[in-house]
PDB file as gemmi writes it, atoms N, CA and C in Angstrom:
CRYST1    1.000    1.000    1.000  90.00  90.00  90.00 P 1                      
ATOM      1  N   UNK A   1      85.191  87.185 -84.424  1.00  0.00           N  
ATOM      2  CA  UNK A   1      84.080  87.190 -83.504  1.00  0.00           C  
ATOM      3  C   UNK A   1      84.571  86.723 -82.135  1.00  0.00           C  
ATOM      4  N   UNK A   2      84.335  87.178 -80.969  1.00  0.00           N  
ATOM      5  CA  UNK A   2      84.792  86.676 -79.507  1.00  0.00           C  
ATOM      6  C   UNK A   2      83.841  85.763 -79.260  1.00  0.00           C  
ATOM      7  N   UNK A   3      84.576  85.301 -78.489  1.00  0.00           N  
ATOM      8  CA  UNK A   3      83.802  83.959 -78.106  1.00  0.00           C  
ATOM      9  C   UNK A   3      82.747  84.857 -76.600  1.00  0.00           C  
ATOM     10  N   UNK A   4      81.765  84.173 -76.068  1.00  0.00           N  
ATOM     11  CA  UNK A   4      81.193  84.706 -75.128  1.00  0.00           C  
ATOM     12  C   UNK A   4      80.932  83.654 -73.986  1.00  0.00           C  
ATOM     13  N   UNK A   5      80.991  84.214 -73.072  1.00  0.00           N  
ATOM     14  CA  UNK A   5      81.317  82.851 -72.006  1.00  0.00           C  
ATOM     15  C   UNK A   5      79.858  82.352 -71.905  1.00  0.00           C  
ATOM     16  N   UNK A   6      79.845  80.974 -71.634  1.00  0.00           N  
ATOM     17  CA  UNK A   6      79.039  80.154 -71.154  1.00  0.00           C  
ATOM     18  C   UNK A   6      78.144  80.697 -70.323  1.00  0.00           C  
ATOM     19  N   UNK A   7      76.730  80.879 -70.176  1.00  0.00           N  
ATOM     20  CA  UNK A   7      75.823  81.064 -69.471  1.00  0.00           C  
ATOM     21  C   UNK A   7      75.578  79.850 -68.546  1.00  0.00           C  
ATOM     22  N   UNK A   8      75.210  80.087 -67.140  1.00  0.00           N  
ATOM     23  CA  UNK A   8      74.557  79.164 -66.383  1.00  0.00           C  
ATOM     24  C   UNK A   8      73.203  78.681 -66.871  1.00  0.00           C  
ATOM     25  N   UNK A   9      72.672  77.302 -65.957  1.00  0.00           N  
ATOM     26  CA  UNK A   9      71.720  77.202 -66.495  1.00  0.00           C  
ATOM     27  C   UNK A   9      70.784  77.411 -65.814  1.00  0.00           C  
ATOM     28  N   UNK A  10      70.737  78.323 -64.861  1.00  0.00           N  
ATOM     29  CA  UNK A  10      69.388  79.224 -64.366  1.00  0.00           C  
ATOM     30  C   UNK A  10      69.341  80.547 -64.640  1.00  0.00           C  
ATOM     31  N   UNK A  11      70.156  80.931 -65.775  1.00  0.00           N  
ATOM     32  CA  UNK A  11      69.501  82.495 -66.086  1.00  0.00           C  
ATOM     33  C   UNK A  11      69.330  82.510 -67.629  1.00  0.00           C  
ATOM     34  N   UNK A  12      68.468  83.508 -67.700  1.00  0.00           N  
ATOM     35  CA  UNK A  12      67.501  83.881 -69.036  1.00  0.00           C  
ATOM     36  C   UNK A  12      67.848  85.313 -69.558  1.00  0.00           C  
ATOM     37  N   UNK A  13      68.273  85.143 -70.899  1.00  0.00           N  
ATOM     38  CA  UNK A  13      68.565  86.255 -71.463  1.00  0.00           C  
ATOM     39  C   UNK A  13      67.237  87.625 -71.119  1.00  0.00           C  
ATOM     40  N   UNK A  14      68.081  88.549 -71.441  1.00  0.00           N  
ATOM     41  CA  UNK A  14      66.859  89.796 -71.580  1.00  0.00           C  
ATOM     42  C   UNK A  14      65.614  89.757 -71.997  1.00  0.00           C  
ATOM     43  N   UNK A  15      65.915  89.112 -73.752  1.00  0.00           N  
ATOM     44  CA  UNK A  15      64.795  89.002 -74.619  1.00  0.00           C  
ATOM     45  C   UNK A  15      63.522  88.286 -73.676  1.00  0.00           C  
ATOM     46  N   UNK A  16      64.301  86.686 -73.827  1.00  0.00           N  
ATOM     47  CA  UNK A  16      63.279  86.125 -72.906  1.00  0.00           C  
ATOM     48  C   UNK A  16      62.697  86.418 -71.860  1.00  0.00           C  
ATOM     49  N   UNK A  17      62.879  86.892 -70.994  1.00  0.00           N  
ATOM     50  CA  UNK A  17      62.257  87.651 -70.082  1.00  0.00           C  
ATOM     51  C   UNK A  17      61.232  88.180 -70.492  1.00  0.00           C  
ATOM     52  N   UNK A  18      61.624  89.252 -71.198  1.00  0.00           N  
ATOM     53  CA  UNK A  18      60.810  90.207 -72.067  1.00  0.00           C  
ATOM     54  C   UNK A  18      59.552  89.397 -72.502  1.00  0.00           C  
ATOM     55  N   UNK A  19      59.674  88.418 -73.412  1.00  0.00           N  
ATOM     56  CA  UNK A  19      58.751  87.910 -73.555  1.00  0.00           C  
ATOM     57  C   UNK A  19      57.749  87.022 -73.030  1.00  0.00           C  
ATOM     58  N   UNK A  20      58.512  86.644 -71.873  1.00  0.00           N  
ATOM     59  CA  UNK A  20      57.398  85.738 -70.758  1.00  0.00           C  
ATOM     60  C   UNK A  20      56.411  86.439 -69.802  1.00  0.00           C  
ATOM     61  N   UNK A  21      57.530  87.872 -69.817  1.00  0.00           N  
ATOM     62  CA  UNK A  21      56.447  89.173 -69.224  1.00  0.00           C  
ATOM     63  C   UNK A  21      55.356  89.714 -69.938  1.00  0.00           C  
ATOM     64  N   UNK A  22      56.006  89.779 -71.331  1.00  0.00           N  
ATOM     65  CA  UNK A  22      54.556  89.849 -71.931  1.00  0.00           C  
ATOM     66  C   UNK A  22      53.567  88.663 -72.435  1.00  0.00           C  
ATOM     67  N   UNK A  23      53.496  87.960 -72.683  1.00  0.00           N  
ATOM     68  CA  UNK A  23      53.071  86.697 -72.682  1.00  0.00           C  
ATOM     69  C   UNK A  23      52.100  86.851 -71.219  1.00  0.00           C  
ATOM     70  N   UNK A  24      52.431  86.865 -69.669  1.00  0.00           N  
ATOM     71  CA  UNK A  24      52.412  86.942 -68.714  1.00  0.00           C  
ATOM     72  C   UNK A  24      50.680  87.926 -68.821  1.00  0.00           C  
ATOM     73  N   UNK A  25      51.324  89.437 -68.993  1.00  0.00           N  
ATOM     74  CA  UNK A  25      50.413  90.576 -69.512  1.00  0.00           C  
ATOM     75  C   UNK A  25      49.367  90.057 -70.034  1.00  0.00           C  
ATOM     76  N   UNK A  26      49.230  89.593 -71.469  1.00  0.00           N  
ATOM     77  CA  UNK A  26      48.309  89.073 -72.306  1.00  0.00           C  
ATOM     78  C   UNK A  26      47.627  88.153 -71.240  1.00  0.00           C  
ATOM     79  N   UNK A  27      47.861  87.344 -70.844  1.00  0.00           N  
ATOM     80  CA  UNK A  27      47.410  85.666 -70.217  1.00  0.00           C  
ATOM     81  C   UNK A  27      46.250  86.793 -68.884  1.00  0.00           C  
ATOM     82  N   UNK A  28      46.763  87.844 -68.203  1.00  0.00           N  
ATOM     83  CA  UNK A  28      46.481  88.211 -67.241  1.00  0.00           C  
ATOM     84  C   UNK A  28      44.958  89.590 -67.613  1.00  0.00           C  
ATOM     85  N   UNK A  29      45.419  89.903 -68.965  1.00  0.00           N  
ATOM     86  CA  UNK A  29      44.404  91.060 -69.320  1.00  0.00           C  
ATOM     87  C   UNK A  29      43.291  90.213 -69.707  1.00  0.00           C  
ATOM     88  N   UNK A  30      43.384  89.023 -70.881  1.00  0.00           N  
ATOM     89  CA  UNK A  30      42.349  88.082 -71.457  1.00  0.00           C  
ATOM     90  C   UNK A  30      41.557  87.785 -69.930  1.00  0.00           C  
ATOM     91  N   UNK A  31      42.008  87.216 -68.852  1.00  0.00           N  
ATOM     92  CA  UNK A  31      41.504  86.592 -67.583  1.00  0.00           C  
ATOM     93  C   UNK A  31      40.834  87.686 -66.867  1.00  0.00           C  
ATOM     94  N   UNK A  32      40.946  89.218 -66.404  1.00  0.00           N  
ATOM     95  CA  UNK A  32      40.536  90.440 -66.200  1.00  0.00           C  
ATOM     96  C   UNK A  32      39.319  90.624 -67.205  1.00  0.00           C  
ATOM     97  N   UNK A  33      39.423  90.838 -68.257  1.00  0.00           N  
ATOM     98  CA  UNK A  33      38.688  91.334 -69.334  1.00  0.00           C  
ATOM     99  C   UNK A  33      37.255  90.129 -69.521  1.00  0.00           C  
ATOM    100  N   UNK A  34      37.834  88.705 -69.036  1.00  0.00           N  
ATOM    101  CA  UNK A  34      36.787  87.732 -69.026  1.00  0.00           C  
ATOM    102  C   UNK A  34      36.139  88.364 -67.585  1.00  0.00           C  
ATOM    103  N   UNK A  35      36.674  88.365 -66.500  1.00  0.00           N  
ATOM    104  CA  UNK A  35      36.136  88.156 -65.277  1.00  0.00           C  
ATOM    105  C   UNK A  35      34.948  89.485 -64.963  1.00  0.00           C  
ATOM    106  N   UNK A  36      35.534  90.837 -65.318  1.00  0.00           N  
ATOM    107  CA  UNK A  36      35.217  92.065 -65.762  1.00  0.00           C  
ATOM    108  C   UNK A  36      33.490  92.128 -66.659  1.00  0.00           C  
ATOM    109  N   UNK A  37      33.508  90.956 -67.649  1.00  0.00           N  
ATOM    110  CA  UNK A  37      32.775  91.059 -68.448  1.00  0.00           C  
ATOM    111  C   UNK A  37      31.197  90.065 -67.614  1.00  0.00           C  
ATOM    112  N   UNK A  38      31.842  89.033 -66.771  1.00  0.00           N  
ATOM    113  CA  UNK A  38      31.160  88.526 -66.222  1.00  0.00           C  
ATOM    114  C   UNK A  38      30.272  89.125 -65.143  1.00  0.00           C  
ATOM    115  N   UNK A  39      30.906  89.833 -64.217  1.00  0.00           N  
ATOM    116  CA  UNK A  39      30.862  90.050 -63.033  1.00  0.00           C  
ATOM    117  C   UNK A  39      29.523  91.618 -64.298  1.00  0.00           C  
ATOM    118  N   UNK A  40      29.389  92.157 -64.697  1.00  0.00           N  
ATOM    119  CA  UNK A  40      28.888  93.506 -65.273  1.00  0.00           C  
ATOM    120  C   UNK A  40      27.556  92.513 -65.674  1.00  0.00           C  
ATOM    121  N   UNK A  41      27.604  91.609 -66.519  1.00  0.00           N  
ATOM    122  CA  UNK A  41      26.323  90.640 -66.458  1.00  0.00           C  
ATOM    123  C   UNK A  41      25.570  90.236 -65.826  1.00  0.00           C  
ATOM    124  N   UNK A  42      26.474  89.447 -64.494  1.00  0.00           N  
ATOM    125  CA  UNK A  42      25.847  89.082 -63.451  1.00  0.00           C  
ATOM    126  C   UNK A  42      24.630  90.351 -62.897  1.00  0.00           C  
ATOM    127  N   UNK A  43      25.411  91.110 -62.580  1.00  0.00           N  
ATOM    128  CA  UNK A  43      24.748  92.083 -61.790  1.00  0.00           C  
ATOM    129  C   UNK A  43      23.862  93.064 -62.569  1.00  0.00           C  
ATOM    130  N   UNK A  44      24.059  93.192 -64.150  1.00  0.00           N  
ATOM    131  CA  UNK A  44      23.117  94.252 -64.835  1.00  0.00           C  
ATOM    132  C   UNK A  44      22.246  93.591 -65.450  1.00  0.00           C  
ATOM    133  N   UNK A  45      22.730  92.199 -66.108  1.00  0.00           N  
ATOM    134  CA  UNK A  45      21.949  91.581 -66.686  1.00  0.00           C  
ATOM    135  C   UNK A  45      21.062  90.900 -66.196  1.00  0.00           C  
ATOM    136  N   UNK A  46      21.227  89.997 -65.292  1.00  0.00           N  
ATOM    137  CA  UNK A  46      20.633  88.613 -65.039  1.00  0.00           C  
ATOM    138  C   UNK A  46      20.247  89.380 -63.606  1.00  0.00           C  
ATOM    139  N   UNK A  47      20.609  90.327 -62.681  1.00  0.00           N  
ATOM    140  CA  UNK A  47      20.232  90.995 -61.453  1.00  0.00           C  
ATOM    141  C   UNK A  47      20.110  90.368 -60.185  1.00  0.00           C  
ATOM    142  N   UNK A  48      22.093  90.085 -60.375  1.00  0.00           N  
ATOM    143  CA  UNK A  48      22.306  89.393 -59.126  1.00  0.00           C  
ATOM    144  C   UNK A  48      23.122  90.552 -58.381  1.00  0.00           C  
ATOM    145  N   UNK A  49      22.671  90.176 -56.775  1.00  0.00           N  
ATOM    146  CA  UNK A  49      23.186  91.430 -56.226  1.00  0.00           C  
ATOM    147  C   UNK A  49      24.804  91.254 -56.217  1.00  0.00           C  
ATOM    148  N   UNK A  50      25.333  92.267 -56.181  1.00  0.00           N  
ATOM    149  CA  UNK A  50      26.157  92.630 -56.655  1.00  0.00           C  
ATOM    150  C   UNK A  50      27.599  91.538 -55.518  1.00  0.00           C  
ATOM    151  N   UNK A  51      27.641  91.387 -54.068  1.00  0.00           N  
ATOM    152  CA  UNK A  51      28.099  91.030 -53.389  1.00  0.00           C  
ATOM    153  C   UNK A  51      28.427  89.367 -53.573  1.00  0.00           C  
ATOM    154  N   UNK A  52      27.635  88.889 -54.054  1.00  0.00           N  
ATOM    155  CA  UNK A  52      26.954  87.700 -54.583  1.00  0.00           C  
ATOM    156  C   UNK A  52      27.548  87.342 -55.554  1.00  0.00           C  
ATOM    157  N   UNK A  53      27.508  88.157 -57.071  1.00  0.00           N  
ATOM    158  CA  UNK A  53      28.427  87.857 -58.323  1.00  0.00           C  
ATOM    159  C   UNK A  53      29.902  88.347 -58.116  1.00  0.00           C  
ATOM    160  N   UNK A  54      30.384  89.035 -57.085  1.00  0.00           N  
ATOM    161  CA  UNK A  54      32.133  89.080 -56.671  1.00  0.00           C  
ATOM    162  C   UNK A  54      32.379  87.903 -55.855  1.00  0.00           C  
ATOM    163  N   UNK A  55      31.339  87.421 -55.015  1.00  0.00           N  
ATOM    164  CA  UNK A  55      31.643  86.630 -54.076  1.00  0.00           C  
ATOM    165  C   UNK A  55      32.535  84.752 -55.391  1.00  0.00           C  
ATOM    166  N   UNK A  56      31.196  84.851 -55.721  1.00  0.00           N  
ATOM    167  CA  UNK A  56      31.179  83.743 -57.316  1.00  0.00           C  
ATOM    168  C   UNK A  56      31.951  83.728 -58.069  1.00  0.00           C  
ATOM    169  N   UNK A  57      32.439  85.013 -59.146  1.00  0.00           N  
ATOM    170  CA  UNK A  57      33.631  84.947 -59.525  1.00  0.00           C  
ATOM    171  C   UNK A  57      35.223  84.860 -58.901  1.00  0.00           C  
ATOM    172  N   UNK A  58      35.313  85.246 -57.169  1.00  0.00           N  
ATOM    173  CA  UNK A  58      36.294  85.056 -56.353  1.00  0.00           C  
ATOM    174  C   UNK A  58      36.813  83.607 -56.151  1.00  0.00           C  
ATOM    175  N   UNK A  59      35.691  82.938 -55.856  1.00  0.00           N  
ATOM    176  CA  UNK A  59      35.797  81.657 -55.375  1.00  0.00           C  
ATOM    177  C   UNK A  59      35.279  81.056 -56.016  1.00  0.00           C  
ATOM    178  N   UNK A  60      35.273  80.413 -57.232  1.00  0.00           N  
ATOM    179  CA  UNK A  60      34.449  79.591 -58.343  1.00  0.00           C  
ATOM    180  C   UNK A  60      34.806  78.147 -57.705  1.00  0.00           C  
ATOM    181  N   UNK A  61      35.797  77.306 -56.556  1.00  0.00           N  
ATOM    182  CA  UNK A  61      35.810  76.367 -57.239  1.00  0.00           C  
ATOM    183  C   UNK A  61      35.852  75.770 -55.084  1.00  0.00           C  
ATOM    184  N   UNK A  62      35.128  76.688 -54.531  1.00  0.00           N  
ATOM    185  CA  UNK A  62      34.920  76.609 -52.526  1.00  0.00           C  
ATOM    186  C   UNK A  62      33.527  75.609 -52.495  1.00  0.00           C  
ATOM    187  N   UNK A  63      33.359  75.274 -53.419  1.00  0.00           N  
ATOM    188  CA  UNK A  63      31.996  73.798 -52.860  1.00  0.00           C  
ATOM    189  C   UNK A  63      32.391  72.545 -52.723  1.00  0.00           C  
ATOM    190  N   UNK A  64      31.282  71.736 -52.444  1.00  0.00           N  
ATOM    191  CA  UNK A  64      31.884  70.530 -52.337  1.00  0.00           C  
ATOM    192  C   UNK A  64      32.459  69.331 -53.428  1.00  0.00           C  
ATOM    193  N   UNK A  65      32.353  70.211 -54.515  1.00  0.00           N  
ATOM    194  CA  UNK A  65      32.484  69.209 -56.109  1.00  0.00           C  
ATOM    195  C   UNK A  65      33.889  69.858 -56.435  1.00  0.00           C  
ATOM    196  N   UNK A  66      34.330  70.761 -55.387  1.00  0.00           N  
ATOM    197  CA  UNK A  66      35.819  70.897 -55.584  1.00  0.00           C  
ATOM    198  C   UNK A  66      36.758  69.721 -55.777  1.00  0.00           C  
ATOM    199  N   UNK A  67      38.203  69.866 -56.384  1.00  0.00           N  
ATOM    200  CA  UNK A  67      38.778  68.454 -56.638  1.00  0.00           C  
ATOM    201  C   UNK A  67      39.570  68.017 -55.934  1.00  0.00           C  
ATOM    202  N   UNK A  68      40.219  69.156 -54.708  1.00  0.00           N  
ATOM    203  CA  UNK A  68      41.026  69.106 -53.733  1.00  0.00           C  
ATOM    204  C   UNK A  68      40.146  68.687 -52.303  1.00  0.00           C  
TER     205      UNK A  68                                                      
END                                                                             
């Protein structure tokens, strides 16, 4: 078996990559698919105008009970 040289320690094999990208994907479709589901409520269900429930889901956290 050859030996294989030493990797640095700021780079990441292929695999891994691979999988933080998808990992990444998932984390990003679940957050879409929530926001998506909200924003279709807001406005069909409960009959908020529409400008109003994008504005809300954009900026959930621009008031004054913000933590920053």
């Amino acid at each position: 078996m050859a030996k294989q040289a030493p990797r640095s320690a700021g780079t990441l094999s292929g695999g891994r990559v691979v999988s933080y990208a998808l990992g990444d994907v998932a984390n990003n479709l679940t957050f879409m698919m929530t926001s998506m589901f909200l924003l279709v409520y807001m406005t069909d269900i409960a009959g908020i105008p529409a400008a109003i429930a994008g504005t809300s889901t954009v900026s959930p956290r621009s008031g004054p009970a913000s933590p920053t």
